[in-house]
DRENDO-1510 file (C-alpha; in Angstrom, 1 decimal, always signed):
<recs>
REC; n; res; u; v; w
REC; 1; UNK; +99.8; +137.6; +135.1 .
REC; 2; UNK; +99.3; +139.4; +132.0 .
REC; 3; UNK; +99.3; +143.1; +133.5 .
REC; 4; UNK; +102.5; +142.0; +135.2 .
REC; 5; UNK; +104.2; +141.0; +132.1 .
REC; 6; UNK; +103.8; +143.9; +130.8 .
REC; 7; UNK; +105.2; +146.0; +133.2 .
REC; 8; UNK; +108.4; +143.8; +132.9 .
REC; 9; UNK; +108.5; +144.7; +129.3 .
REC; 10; UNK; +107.7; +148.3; +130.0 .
REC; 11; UNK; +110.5; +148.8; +132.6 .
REC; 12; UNK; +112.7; +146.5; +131.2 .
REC; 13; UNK; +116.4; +147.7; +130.0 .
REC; 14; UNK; +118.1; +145.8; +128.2 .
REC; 15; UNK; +120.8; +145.8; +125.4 .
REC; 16; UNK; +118.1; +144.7; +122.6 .
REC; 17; UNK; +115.4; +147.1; +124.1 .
REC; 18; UNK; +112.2; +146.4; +126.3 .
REC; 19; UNK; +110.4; +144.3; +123.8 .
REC; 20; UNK; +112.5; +142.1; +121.8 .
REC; 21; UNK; +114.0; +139.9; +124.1 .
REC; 22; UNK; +110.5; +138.6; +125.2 .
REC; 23; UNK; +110.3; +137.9; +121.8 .
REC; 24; UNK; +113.8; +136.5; +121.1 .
REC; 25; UNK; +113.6; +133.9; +124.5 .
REC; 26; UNK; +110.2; +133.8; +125.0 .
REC; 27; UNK; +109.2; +132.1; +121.7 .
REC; 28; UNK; +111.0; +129.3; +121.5 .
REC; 29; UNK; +109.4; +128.4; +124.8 .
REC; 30; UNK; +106.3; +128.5; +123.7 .
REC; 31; UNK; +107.2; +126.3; +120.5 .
REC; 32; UNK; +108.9; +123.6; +122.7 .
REC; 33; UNK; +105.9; +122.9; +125.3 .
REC; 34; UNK; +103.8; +122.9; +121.5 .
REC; 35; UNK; +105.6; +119.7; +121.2 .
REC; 36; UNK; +105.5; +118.4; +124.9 .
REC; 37; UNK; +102.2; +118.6; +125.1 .
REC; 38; UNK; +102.0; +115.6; +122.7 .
REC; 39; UNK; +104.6; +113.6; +124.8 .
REC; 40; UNK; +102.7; +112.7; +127.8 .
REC; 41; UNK; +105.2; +110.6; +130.6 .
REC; 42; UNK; +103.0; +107.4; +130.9 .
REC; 43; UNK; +100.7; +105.9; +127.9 .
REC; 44; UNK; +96.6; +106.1; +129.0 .
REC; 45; UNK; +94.9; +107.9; +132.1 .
REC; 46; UNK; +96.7; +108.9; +135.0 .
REC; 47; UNK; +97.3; +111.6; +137.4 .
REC; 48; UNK; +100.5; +112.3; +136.8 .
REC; 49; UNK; +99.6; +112.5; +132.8 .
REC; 50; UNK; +97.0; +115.1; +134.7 .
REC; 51; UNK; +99.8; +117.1; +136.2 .
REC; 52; UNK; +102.1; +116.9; +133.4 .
REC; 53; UNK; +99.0; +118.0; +130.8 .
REC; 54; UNK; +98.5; +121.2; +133.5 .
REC; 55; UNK; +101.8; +122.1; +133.6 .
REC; 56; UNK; +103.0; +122.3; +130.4 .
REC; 57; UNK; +99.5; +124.2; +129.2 .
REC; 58; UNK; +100.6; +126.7; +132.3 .
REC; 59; UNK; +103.9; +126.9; +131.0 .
REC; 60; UNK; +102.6; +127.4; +127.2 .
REC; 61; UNK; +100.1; +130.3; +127.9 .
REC; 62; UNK; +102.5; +131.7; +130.2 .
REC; 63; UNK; +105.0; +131.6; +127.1 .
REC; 64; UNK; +102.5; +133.0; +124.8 .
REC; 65; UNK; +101.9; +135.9; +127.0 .
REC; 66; UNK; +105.3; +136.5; +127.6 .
REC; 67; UNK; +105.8; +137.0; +123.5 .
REC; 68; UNK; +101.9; +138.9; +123.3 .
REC; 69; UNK; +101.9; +141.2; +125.7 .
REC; 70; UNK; +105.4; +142.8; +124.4 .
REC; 71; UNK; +104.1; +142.4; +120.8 .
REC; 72; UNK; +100.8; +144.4; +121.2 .
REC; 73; UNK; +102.8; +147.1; +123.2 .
REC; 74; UNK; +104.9; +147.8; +120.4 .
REC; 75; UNK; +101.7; +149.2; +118.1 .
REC; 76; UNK; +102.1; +152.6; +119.6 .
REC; 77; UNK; +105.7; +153.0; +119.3 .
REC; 78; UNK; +106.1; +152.1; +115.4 .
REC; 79; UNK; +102.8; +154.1; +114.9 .
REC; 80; UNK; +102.8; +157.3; +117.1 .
REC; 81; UNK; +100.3; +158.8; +115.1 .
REC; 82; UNK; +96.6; +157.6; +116.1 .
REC; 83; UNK; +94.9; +156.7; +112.4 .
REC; 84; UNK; +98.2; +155.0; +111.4 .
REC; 85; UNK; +97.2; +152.6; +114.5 .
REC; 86; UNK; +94.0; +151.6; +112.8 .
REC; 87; UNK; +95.8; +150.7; +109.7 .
REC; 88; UNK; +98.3; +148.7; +111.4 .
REC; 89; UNK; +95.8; +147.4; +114.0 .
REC; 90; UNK; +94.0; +146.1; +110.7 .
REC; 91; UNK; +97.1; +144.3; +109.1 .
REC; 92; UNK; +98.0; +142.8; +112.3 .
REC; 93; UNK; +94.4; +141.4; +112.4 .
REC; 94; UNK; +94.5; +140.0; +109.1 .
REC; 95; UNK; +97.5; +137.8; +109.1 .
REC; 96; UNK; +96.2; +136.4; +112.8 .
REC; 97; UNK; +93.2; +136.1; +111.1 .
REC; 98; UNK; +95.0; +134.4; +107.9 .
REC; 99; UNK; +97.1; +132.2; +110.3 .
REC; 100; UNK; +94.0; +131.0; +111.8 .
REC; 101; UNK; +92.8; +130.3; +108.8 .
REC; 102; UNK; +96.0; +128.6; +107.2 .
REC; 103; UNK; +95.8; +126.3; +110.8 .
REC; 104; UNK; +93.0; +125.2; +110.8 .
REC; 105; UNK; +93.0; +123.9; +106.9 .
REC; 106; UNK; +96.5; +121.8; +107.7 .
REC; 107; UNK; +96.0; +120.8; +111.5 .
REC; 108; UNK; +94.0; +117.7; +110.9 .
REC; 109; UNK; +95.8; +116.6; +107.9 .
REC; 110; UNK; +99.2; +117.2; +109.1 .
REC; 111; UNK; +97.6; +115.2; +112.2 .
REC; 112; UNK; +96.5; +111.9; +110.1 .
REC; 113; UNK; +100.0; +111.9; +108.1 .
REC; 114; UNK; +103.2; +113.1; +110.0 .
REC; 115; UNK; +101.6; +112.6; +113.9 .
REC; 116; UNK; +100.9; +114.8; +116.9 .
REC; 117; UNK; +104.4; +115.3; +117.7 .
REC; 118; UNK; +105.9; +116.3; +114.5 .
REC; 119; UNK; +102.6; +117.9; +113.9 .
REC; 120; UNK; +103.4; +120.4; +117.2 .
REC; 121; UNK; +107.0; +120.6; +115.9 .
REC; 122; UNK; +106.2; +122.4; +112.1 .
REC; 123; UNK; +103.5; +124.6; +113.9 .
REC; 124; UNK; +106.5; +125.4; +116.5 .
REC; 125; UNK; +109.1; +126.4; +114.0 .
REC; 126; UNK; +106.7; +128.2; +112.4 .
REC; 127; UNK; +105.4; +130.0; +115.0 .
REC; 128; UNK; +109.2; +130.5; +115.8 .
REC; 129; UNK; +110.1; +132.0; +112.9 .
REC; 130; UNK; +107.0; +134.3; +112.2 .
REC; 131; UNK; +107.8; +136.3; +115.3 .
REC; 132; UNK; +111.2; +136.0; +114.8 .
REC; 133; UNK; +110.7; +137.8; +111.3 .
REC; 134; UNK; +108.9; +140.7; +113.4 .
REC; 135; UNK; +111.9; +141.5; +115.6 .
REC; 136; UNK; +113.4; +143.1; +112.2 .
REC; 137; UNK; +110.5; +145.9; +112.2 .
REC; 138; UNK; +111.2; +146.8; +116.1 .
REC; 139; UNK; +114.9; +148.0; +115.6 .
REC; 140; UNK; +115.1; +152.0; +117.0 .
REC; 141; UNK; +111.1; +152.1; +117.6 .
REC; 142; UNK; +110.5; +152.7; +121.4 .
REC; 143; UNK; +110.3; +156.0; +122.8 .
REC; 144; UNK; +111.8; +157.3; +126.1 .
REC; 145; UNK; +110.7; +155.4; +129.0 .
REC; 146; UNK; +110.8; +157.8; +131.5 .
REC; 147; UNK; +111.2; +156.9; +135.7 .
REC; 148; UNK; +111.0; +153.6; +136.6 .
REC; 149; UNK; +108.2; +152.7; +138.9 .
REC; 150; UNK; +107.8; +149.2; +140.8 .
REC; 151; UNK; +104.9; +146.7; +139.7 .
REC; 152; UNK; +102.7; +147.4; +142.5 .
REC; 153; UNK; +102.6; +151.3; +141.8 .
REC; 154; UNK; +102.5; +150.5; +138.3 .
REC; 155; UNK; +99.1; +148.5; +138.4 .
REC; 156; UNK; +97.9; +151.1; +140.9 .
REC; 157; UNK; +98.6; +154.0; +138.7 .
REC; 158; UNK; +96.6; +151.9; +135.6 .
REC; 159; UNK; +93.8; +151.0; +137.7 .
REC; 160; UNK; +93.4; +154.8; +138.9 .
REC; 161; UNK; +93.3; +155.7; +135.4 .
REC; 162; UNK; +89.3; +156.4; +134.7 .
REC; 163; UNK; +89.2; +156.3; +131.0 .
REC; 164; UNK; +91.3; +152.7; +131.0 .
REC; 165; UNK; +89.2; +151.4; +133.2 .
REC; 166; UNK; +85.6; +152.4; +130.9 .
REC; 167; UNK; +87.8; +150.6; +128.2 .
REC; 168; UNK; +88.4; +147.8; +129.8 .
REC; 169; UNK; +85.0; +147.2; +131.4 .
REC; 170; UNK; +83.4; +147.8; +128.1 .
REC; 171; UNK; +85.9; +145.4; +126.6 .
REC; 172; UNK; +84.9; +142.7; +129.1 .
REC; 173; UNK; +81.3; +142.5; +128.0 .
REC; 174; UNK; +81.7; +143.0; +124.5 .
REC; 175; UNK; +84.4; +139.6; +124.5 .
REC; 176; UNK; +81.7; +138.1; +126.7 .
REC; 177; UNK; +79.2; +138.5; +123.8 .
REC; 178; UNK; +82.0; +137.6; +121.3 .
REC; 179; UNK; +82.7; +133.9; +122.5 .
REC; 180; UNK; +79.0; +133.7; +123.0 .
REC; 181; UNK; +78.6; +134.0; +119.4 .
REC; 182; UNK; +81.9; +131.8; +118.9 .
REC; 183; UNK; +80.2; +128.5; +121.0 .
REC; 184; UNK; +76.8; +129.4; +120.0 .
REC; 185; UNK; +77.4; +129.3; +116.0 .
REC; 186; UNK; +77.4; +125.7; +115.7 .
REC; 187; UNK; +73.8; +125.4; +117.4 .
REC; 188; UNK; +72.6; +128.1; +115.3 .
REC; 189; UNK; +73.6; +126.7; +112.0 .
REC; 190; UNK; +72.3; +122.9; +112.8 .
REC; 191; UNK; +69.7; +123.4; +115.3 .
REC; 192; UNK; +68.1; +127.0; +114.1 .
REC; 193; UNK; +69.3; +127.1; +110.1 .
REC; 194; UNK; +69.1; +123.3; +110.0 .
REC; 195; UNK; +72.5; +122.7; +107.8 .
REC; 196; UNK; +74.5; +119.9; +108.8 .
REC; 197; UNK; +77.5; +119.9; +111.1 .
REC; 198; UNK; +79.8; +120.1; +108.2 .
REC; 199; UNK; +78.2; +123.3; +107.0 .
REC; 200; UNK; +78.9; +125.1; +110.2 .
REC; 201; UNK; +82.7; +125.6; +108.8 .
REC; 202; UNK; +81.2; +127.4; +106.1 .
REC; 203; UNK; +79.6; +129.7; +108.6 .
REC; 204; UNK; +82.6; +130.1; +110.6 .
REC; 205; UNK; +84.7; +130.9; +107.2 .
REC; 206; UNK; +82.2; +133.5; +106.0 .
REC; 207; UNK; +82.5; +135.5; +109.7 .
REC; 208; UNK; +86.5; +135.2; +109.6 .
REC; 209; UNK; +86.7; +136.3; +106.2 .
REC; 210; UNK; +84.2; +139.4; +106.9 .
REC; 211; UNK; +86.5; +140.7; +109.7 .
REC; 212; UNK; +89.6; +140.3; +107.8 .
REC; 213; UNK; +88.3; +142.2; +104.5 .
REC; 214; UNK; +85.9; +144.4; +105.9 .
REC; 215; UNK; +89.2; +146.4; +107.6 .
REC; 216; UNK; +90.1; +148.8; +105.0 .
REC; 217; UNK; +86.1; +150.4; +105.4 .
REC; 218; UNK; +86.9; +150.9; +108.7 .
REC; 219; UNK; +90.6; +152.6; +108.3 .
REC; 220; UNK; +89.0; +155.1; +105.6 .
REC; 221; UNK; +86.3; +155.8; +108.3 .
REC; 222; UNK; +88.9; +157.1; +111.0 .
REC; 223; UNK; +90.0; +159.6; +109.0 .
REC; 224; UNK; +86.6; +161.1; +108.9 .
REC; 225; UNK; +84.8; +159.9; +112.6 .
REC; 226; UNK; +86.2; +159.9; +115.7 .
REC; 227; UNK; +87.9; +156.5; +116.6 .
REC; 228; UNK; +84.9; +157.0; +119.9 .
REC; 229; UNK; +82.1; +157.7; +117.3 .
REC; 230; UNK; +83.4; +154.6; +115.6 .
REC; 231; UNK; +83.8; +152.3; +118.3 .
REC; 232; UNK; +80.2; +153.3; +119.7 .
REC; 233; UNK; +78.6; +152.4; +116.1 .
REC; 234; UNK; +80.4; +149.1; +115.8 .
REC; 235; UNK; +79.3; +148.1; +119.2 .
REC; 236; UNK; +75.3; +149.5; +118.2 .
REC; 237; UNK; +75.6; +147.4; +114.9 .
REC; 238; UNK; +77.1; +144.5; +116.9 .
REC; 239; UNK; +73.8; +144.6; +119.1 .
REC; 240; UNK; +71.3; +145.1; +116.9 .
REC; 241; UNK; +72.2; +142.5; +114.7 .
REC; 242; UNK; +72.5; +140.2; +117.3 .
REC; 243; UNK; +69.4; +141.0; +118.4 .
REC; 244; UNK; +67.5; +140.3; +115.2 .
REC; 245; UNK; +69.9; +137.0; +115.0 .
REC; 246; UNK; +66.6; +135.7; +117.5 .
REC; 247; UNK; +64.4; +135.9; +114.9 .
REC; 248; UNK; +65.9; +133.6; +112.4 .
REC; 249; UNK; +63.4; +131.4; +111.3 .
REC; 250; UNK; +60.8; +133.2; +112.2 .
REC; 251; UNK; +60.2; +135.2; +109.2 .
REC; 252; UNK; +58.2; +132.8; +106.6 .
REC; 253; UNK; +58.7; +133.0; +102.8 .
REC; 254; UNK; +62.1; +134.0; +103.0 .
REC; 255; UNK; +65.2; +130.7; +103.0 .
REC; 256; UNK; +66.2; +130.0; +106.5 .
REC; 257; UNK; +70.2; +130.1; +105.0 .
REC; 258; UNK; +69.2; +133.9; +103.8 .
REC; 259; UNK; +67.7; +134.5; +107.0 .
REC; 260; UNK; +70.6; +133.5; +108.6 .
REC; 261; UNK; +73.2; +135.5; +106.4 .
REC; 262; UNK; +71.0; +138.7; +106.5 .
REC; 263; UNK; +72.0; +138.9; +110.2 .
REC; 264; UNK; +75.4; +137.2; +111.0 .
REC; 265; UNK; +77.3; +139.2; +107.7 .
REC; 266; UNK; +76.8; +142.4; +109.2 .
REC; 267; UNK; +77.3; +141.0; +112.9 .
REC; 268; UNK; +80.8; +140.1; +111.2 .
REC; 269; UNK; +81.2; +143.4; +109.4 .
REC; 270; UNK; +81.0; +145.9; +112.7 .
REC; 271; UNK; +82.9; +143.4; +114.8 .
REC; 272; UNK; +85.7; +143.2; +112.5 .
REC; 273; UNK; +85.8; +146.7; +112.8 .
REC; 274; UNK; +85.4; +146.6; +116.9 .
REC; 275; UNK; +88.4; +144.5; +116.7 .
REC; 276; UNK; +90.5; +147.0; +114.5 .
REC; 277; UNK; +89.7; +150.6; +116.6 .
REC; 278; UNK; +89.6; +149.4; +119.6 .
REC; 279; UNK; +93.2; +148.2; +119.4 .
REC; 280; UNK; +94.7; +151.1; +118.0 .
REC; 281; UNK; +92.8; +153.0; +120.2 .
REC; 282; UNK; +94.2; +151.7; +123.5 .
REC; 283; UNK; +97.0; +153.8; +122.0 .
REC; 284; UNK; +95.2; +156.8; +122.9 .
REC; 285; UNK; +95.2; +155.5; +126.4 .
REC; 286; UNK; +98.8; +154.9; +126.4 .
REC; 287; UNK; +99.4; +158.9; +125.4 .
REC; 288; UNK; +96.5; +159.7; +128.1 .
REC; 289; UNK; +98.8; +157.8; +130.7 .
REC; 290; UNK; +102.0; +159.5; +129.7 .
REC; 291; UNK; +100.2; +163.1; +130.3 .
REC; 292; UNK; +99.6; +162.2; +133.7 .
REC; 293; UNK; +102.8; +160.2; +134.7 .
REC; 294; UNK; +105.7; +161.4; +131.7 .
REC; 295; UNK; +106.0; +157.9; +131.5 .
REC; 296; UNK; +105.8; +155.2; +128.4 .
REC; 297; UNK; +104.1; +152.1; +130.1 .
REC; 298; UNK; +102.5; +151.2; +127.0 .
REC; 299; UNK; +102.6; +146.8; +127.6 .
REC; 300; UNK; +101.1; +146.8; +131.1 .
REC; 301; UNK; +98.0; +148.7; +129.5 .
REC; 302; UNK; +97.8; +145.9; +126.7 .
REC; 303; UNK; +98.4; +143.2; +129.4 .
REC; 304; UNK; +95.3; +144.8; +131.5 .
REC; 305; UNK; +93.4; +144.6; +128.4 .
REC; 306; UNK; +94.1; +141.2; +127.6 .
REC; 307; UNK; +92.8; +140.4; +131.1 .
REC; 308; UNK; +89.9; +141.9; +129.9 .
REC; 309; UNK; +89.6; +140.3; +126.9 .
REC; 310; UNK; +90.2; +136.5; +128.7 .
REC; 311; UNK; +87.8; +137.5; +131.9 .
REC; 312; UNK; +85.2; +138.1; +129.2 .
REC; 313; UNK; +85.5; +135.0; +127.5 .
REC; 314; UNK; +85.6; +132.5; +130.4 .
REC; 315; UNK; +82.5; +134.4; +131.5 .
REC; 316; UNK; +80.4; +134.0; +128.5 .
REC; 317; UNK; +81.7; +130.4; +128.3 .
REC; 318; UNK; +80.1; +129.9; +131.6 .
REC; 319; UNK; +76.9; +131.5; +130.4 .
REC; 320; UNK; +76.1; +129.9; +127.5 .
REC; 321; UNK; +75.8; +126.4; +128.7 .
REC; 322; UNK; +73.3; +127.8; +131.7 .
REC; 323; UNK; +71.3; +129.5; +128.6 .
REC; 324; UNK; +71.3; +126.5; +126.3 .
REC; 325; UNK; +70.0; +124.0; +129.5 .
REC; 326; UNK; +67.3; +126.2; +130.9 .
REC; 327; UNK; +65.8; +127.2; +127.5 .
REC; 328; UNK; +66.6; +124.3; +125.1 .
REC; 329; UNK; +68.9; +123.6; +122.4 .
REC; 330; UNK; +67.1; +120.8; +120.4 .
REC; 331; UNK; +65.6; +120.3; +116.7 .
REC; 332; UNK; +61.7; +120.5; +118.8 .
REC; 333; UNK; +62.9; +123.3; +121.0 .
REC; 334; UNK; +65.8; +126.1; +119.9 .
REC; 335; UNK; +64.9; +128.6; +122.1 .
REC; 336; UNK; +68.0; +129.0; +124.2 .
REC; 337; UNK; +70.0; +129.0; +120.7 .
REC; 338; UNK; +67.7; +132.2; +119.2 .
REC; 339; UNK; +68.1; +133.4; +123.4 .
REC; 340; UNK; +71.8; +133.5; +123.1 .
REC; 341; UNK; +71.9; +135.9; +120.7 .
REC; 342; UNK; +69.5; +138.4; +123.1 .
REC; 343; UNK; +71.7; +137.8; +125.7 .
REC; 344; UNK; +74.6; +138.7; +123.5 .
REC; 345; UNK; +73.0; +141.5; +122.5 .
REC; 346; UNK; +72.4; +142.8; +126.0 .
REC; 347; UNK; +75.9; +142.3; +127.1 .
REC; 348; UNK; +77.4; +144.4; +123.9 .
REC; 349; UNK; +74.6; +147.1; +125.0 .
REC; 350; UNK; +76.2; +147.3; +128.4 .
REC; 351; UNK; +79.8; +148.0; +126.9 .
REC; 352; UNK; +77.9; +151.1; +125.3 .
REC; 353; UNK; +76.4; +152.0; +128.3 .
REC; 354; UNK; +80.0; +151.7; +130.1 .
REC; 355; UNK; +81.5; +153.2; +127.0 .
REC; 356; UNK; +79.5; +156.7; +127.1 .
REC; 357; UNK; +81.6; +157.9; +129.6 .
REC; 358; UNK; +84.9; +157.7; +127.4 .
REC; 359; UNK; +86.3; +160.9; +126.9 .
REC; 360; UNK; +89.9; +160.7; +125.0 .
REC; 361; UNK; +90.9; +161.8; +122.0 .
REC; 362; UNK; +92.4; +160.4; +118.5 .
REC; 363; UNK; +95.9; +163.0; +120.0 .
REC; 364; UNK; +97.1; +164.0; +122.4 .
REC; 365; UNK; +96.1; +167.7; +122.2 .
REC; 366; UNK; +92.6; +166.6; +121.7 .
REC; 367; UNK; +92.4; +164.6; +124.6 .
REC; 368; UNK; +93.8; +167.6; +127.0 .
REC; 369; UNK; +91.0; +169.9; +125.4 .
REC; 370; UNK; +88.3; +166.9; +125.5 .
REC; 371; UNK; +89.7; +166.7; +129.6 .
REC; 372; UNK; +90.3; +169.8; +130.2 .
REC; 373; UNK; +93.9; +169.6; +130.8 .
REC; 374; UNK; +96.6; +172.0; +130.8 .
REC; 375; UNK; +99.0; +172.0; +127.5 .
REC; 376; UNK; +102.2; +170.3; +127.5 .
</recs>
């Protein structure tokens, strides 16, 4: 529904604008079923616990979507200007990458002491009021809108857009490879490293903590590449990397932990960066689409995207398991562990291969040269 969403926000007029009232009604939504979901209608195992458990998570995600979609479509209308994207595309990365840090330090404690339910309640009303706090940045930020179009024609118009369509197929295996790395880490660091189960949080902390900080390189890099250049080297580095992740272990004389280190840090380092460009530079396809249509439809490209983004995962979620069964994933035989990280590797080259083809610009002036378009 995601795509959908965001043409609602996009044609949406509305006293308070075509973002914030997703925001405003939306989130508390979201925060309520983070409680419900803890208050299940029966005590033990039933069906209608089942139903109750499926609903609510529908009506959650459906929430959160309803509050994301209009969030990310808001990036190009407080930053017009392409390299101001990347910075903001790198703060908004950092506190979602501090929040999910921050969670999951007081999840389990706040678990053991206040509950599940009261637990779900602070994480609601904070939630609540972090996005709240944002709807003070969005005051007199969109730009014209431009003829309204129905839903249908909308989609239609997005999915005839080539250079969209290169992102978001790129995008797709790239978040493919991405939660293959996510599920796969904990195998790697017990099964290929040898550390213990507790030591794969350590791991996990190091590769968060690389994305965040490694942001600023990145945003003093656009202003001398080409957000396409940059893009097409973070996805290389993100493969190559990968790639040599199979031969962890393999080298003798050198600690397995160093091994390991030598490999995933700079995995980290160019995907925090894929995560920061390629962001701000669905922008760039937003300005692209309002060349050909004189319309802003800014959400319903961030909504395609995040279908992207979720097809991707669920994919390599279903890969994985297939990988780790045929090949192994035990002390005596690793192989589909060190395997993932091949087939990761192929999957980011892929999104290169896909990605060639991009065309657009870091403005819109060099995007109707780079096309060949007529000026405005």
């Amino acid at each position: 529904v995601d795509p959908f969403i965001g043409h609602w926000s996009d044609t949406l007029k509305s006293r308070w604008g075509r973002r914030r009232p997703f925001l405003m009604f939306a989130t508390p939504v979201a925060a309520l079923m983070l409680v419900l979901i803890w208050t299940p209608p029966t005590a033990g195992i039933s069906t209608l616990n089942a139903v109750y458990f499926t609903l609510v998570t529908i009506a959650y995600f459906t929430a959160f979507s309803l509050v994301g979609i209009p969030y990310d479509g808001t990036l190009p209308e407080i930053a017009p200007d392409s390299h101001d994207r990347v910075v903001l595309s790198y703060w908004k990365n950092l506190f979602g990458i501090i929040g999910v840090l921050i969670g999951s330090l007081v999840a389990a404690p706040l678990f053991e002491s206040i509950g599940p339910v009261a637990m779900g309640v602070v994480v609601g009303v904070v939630g609540l009021g972090t996005i709240w706090l944002s709807l003070l940045g969005l005051r007199g930020v969109e730009r014209p809108l431009g003829e309204s179009i129905g839903a249908l024609e909308g989609l239609q118009i997005t999915l005839r857009n080539r250079q969209f369509i290169i992102v978001f197929a790129s995008t797709l295996f790239v978040h493919l490879a991405y939660q293959m790395l996510l599920a796969n880490l904990p195998y790697f660091v017990t099964l290929v490293i040898g550390k213990s189960e507790a030591d794969v949080g350590i791991f996990q902390g190091v590769l968060i903590l690389l994305m965040a900080i490694i942001g600023p390189l990145w945003a003093w890099l656009d202003k001398r590449t080409s957000q396409r250049q940059l893009l097409t080297i973070a996805m290389l580095g993100m493969a190559l990397f990968s790639a040599l992740t199979f031969a962890v272990g393999m080298i003798p004389g050198i600690p397995l932990m160093v091994q390991g280190l030598a490999t995933l840090v700079p995995t980290a380092c160019f995907l925090g960066g894929y995560f920061v460009i390629i962001y701000a530079m669905m922008g760039n396809v937003v300005d692209y689409d309002e060349i050909l249509t004189r319309r802003r439809r800014e959400a319903i490209y961030y909504g395609a995207f995040s279908f992207a983004n979720g097809l991707g995962i669920s994919v390599g979620t279903f890969i994985l398991p297939l990988l780790l069964e045929w090949l192994g994933y035990t002390h005596e035989n690793p192989l589909g562990v060190r395997a993932a990280f091949l087939a990761m590797a192929a999957s980011i080259l892929i999104g290169v291969w896909i990605f060639r083809e991009y065309r657009l610009g870091d403005t819109p002036d060099e995007t109707r040269r780079n096309l060949g378009l007529s000026e405005a």
